[in-house]
Structures are given as structure tokens and as C-alpha cells.
C-alpha positions in Angstrom: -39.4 145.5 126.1 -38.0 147.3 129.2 -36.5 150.5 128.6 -33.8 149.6 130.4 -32.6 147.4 128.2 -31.9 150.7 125.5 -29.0 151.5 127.0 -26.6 148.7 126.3 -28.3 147.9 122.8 -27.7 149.8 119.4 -30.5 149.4 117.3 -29.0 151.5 114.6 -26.3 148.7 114.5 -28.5 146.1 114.7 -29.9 147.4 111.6 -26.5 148.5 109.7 -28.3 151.9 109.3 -27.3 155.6 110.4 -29.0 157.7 113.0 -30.7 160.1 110.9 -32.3 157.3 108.0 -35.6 158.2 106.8 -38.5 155.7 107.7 -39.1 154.8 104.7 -35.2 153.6 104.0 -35.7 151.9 107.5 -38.5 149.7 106.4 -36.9 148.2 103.1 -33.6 147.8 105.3 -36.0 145.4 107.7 -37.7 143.9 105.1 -34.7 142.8 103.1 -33.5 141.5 106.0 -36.6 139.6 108.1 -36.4 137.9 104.9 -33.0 137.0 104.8 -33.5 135.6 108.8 -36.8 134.7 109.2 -37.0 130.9 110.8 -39.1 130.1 107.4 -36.4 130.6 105.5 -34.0 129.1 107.8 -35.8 126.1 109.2 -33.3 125.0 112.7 -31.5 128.0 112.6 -30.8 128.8 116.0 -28.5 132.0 114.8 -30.6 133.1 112.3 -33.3 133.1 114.6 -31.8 135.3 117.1 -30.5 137.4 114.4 -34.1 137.4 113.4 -35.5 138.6 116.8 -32.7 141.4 117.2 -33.7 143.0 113.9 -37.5 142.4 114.8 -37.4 144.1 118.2 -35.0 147.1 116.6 -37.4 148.0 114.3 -40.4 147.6 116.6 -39.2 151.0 118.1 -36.9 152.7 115.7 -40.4 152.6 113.3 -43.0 154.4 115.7 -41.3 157.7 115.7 -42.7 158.4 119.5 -40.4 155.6 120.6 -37.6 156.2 118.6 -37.2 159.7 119.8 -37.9 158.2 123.4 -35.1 155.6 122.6 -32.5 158.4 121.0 -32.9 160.5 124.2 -32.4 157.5 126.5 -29.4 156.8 124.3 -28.0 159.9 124.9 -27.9 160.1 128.5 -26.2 156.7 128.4 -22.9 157.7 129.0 -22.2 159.1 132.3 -25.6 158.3 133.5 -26.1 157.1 137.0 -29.2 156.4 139.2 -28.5 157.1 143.5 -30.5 157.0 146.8 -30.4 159.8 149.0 -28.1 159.2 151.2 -25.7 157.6 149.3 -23.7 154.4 150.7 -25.5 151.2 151.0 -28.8 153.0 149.9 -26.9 153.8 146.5 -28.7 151.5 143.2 -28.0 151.4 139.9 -30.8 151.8 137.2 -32.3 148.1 138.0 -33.0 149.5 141.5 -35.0 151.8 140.3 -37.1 150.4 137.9 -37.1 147.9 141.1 -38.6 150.5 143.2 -41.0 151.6 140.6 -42.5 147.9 140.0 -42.7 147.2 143.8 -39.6 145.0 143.6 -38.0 147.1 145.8 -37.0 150.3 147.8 -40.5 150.8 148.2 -41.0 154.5 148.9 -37.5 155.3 147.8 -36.9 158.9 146.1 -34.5 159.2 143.1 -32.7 161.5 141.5 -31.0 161.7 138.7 -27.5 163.5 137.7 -25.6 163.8 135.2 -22.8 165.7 135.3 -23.0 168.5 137.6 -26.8 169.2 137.4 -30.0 167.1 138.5 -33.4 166.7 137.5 -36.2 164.8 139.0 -36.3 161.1 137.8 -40.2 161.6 137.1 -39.7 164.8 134.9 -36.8 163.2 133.2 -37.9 159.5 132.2 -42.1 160.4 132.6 -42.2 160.4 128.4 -41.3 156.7 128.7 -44.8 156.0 130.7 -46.9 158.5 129.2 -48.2 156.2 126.0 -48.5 153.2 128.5 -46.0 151.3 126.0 -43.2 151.0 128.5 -42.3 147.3 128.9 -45.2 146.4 125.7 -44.0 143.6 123.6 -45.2 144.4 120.1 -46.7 141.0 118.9 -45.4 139.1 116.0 -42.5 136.3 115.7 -42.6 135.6 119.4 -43.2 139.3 120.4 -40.6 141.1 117.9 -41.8 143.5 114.9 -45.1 142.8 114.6 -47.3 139.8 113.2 -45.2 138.2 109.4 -47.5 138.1 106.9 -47.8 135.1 105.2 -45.7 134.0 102.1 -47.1 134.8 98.4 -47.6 132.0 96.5 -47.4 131.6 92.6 -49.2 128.8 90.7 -50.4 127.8 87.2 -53.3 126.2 85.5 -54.0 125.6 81.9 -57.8 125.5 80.4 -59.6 125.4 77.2 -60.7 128.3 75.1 -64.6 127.5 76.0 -63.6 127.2 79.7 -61.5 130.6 79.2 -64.4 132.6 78.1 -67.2 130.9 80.2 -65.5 130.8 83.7 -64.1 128.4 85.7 -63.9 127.4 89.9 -60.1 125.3 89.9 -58.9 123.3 92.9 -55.3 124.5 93.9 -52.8 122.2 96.5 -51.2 125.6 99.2 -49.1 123.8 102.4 -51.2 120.2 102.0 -54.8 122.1 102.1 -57.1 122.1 98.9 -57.6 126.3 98.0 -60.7 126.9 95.7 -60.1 129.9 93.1 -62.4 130.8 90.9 -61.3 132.2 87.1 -63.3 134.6 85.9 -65.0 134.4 82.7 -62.9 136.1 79.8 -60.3 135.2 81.3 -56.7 136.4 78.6 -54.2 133.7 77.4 -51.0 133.9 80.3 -53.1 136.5 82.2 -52.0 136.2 85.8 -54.8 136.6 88.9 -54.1 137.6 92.6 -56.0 135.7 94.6 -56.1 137.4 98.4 -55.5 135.7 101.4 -55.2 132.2 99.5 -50.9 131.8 99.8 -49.3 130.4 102.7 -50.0 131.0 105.8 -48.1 133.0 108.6 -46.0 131.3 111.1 -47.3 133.5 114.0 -51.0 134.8 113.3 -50.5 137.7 110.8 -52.1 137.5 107.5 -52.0 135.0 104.6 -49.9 135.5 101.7 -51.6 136.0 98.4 -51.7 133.4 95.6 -51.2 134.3 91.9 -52.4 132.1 89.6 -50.9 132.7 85.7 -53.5 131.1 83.2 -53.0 129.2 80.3 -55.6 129.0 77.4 -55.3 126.1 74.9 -56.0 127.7 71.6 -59.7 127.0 70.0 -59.9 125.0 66.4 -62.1 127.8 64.8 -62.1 130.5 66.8 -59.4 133.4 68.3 -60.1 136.1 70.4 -59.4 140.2 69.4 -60.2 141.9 73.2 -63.6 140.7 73.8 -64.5 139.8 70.4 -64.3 136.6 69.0 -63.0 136.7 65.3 -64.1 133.5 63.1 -62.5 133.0 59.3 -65.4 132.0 56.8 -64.6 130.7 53.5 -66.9 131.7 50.4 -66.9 130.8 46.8 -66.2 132.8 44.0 -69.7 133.3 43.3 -71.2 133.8 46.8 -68.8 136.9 47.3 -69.4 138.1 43.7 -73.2 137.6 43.2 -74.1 137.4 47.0 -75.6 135.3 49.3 -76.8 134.3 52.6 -74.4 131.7 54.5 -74.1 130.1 58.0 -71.5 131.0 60.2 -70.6 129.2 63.7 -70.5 130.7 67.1 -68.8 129.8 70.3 -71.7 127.8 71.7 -72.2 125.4 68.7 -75.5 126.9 67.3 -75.1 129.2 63.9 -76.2 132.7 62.7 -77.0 133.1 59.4 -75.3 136.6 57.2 -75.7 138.1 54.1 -73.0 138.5 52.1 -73.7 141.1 49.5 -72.2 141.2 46.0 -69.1 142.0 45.5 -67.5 141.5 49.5 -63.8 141.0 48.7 -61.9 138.9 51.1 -60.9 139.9 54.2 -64.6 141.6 54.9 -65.6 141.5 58.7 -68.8 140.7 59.1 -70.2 141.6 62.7 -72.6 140.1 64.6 -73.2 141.9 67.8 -73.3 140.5 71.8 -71.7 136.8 70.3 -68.4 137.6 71.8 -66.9 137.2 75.0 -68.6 138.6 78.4 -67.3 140.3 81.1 -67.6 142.7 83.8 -66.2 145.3 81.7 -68.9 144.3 78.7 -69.7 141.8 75.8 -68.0 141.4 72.8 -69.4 140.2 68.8 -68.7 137.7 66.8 -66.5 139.2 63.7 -66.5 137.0 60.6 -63.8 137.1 58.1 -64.5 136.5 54.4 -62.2 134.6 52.8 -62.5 133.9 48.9 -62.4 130.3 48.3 -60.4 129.7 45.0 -60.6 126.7 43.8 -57.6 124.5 42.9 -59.1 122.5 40.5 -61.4 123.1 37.1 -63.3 121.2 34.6 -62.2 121.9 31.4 -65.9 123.2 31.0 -65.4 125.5 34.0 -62.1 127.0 32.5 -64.0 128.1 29.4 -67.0 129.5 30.9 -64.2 131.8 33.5 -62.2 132.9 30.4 -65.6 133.6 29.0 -66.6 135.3 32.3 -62.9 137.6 32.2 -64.1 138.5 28.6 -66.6 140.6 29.9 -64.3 141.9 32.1 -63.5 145.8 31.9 -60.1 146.1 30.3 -58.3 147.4 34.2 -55.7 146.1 36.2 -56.6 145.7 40.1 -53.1 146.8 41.1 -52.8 149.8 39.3 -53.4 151.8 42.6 -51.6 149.2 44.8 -48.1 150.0 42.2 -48.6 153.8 41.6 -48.7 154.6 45.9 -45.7 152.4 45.7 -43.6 154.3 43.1 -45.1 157.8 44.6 -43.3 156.5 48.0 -40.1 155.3 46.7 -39.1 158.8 44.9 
């Protein structure tokens, strides 16, 4: 962009933002509104694109602070400002003759100078801050040369696996703008857990970099098993007599095989038993396996089996299970 150009256009304006706005209240002021213009978002949009450009090319300078203050001091001398030839007359230009002279177009040899009001200064003292970075007349890149390369829109999808797939890892194929996008789930993978996926979202209409894809995961729940962090937590029934004379039982795990546990006597229900490393894996570690007793009662008795339990409760000590259970409830209620 040719410096020139800074003296008939307001960036500030362009922007809808004051003189003295912090950067970082510039940048969210140029984001909210390269979104609001950009050509994706307003496919044939002739206005929208130019509005797009004008905002793109004010914040290309108002954002490097070397060429903002550059473009606030050429701003200031804007009113009043005039460029003459010694001489004066027909060897009088305005500021395109100079910038004429300087890129050979022109008054080749000419010397300026410049004044403003009643003093002068030498053209090449006064303006030489415009050269000194060799940006003068750079285009910036980006959306046809404004504000710097777009990044690619983010895109959001969702996929939904089984619990074995969850836990064990998965490579899915995902549809972005017509191509096929590989993503691999990691295994132990959470119910609605939601991966970023770099550089995998749309792509960017003028060479920046892809948009990210985020991919939120569904896991169908498993039959037998439910998973507590990285553990896997199993119920297993028992009978009466396996919890209260013990016993050795099988108990399923995640890959189809079984372990076999001891339950000793007396386990009341609701007993983990642990078995370690059967869990889930991940990066951060293994899980177990965590077996929950639960006391099978049964529903139905021979009347042989009815006397021989009321014979059993005979033996019983004369003691009420809930006699703790009631007393820390009265103590609280007081």
C-alpha cells in the first residue's frame, strides 16, 4: 500500500474505533468484523467484499505499531500539507509528483521540500521513517493482499461408537468440503468427550492455515460393564451362601475371558472386589476391574428351604442390624 494513499483514508473510521484503542481491543474489533464481511460468509457479495478489504488493509497497519505511528504522523500533517518544486510555477507538483520523482516516474533529479505553515524541513528527514523498514508500498498478504492470510474455518462433527471401540481406540473416516479426513480416537476415549483435531477443518480461501475439527464422541453404553475414570466397574451376583460361607467365583472382563475371586465369608453386598490392570488404558495409565457383590436373594422357597432358614435365624444372635443405622439417625435429628 502506498503511503500516499494515508492521507485521504481514516482507518480509525474504517474500523469504528478511537485513536488511542489498545491493540488488543483493535484485534477483537477486526475479528468480529472479518467475520461479519468475509466473502465466505457472503458468497457474491460485491459490498461485503470491499467492506471486507477496507477493514483488512486498516488493520494491516493500525496492528504493527511501527506503521501505525508512521500512519498517525502522516495523518497529522494532512491538513495544510503541500509538496513544491523550487522554483515554483509550472515546476510546482503535488504529493503524486513526488512519489513520481522518487520511483523514476518523473522529475528525475528534482529536489523537494516540504512546508507546512511557515517552516520547512527536508522531504528526506521528514518522510525517511516511511522507507527505513522497506515496507513502504508492501502489500501484506492474505484475502487478495489485505490483513494477512484467513485461517481456515473450524469445523464441528460427531460420531457415535461402542463401549469396546471407546476403550480400545478407534481411526473414523469424517466427510470436511467433499474430501474424506481420517481422525483417529484415542483409546479411553469418555462418553460426549469432545477432541480437537488440528489442521483437519475447512480450508482457507487464500493460503493461511486450516481450521481445526472437533469431533464430540458418543459411547453406546456396554450390557455389563460401566466405566468409574479408568476403571471398569462390573456387578456380580452371589448367593446367600457364597457371601456367607465363602467361595471362589468367576467374574467377566472387558475382553470376554474371566478371572476367578475369592469371596470370603461373610462379604456383604456392595463389596468391591479389585482386580488390578483390567481396566481401561491410556496415556495417563491403566485402570482395574472393580467387582461389585451383590447378594442374590432368592424369590422363591421350597417349603423345605423355609424351615431349614427359620432354623438357620434360630441360631441367630438375638440383634437387630439397624440398631446403629436408627441411633446415628435420632442422634442427628435432635
Amino acid at each position: 500500500m502506498a503511503s500516499q494513499d494515508w492521507f485521504d483514508k481514516d482507518f480509525y473510521k474504517v474500523l469504528g474505533v478511537s485513536k488511542d484503542v489498545p491493540q488488543a481491543d483493535l484485534k477483537k474489533t477486526y475479528r468480529k468484523l472479518a467475520r461479519q464481511y468475509h466473502p465466505d460468509s457472503n458468497p457474491g457479495d460485491a459490498k461485503a467484499e470491499g467492506k471486507f478489504k477496507e477493514i483488512s488493509e486498516a488493520y494491516s497497519v493500525l496492528s504493527d505499531e511501527e506503521q501505525r505511528k508512521e500512519y498517525d504522523q502522516v495523518r497529522a500533517m494532512g491538513t495544510g500539507a503541500r509538496f513544491t518544486a523550487p522554483g515554483g510555477g509550472a515546476g510546482a507538483g503535488g504529493f503524486e509528483d513526488v512519489f513520481g520523482g522518487m520511483f523514476n516516474q518523473g522529475g528525475r533529479g528534482q529536489s523537494y521540500t516540504y512546508q507546512q505553515g511557515g517552516g520547512g524541513a527536508d522531504y528526506d528527514d521528514l518522510l525517511g521513517g516511511l522507507f527505513g523498514n522497506g515496507r513502504f508500498g508492501q502489500t501484506t498478504g492474505g484475502y487478495r493482499g489485505y490483513g494477512g492470510p484467513t485461517p481456515g474455518q473450524d469445523v464441528s462433527a460427531s460420531t457415535t461408537i461402542d463401549f469396546q471401540t471407546a476403550v480400545s481406540g478407534e481411526t473414523v473416516h469424517l466427510t470436511v468440503d467433499g474430501e474424506t479426513v481420517k481422525v483417529r480416537i484415542p483409546a479411553g476415549v469418555a462418553d460426549k468427550q469432545r477432541i480437537r483435531v488440528p489442521r483437519k477443518g475447512r480450508r482457507s480461501p487464500d493460503g493461511g492455515e486450516r481450521g481445526d475439527l472437533y469431533l464430540t464422541v458418543t459411547v453406546r453404553k456396554h450390557p455389563v460393564f460401566e466405566r468409574d475414570g479408568l476403571n471398569l466397574r462390573v456387578n456380580v451376583p452371589v448367593t446367600f451362601a457364597e457371601a456367607t460361607l465363602g467361595a471362589t467365583i468367576e467374574v467377566p472382563t472387558l475382553s470376554g475371558d474371566t478371572v476367578r475371586l475369592k469371596v470370603a465369608p461373610g462379604t456383604p453386598s456392595g463389596r468391591v472386589l479389585r482386580v488390578k490392570g483390567r481396566g481401561v488404558s491410556t496415556k495417563k495409565g491403566t485402570g482395574d476391574l472393580l467387582a461389585v457383590v451383590q447378594v442374590a436373594v432368592p424369590s422363591h422357597l421350597s417349603k423345605e428351604g423355609e424351615e431349614a432358614l427359620k432354623a438357620f435365624e434360630a441360631t441367630l444372635p438375638d440383634e437387630n442390624p439397624r440398631e446403629d443405622l436408627l441411633a446415628k439417625a435420632r442422634a442427628a435429628a435432635r
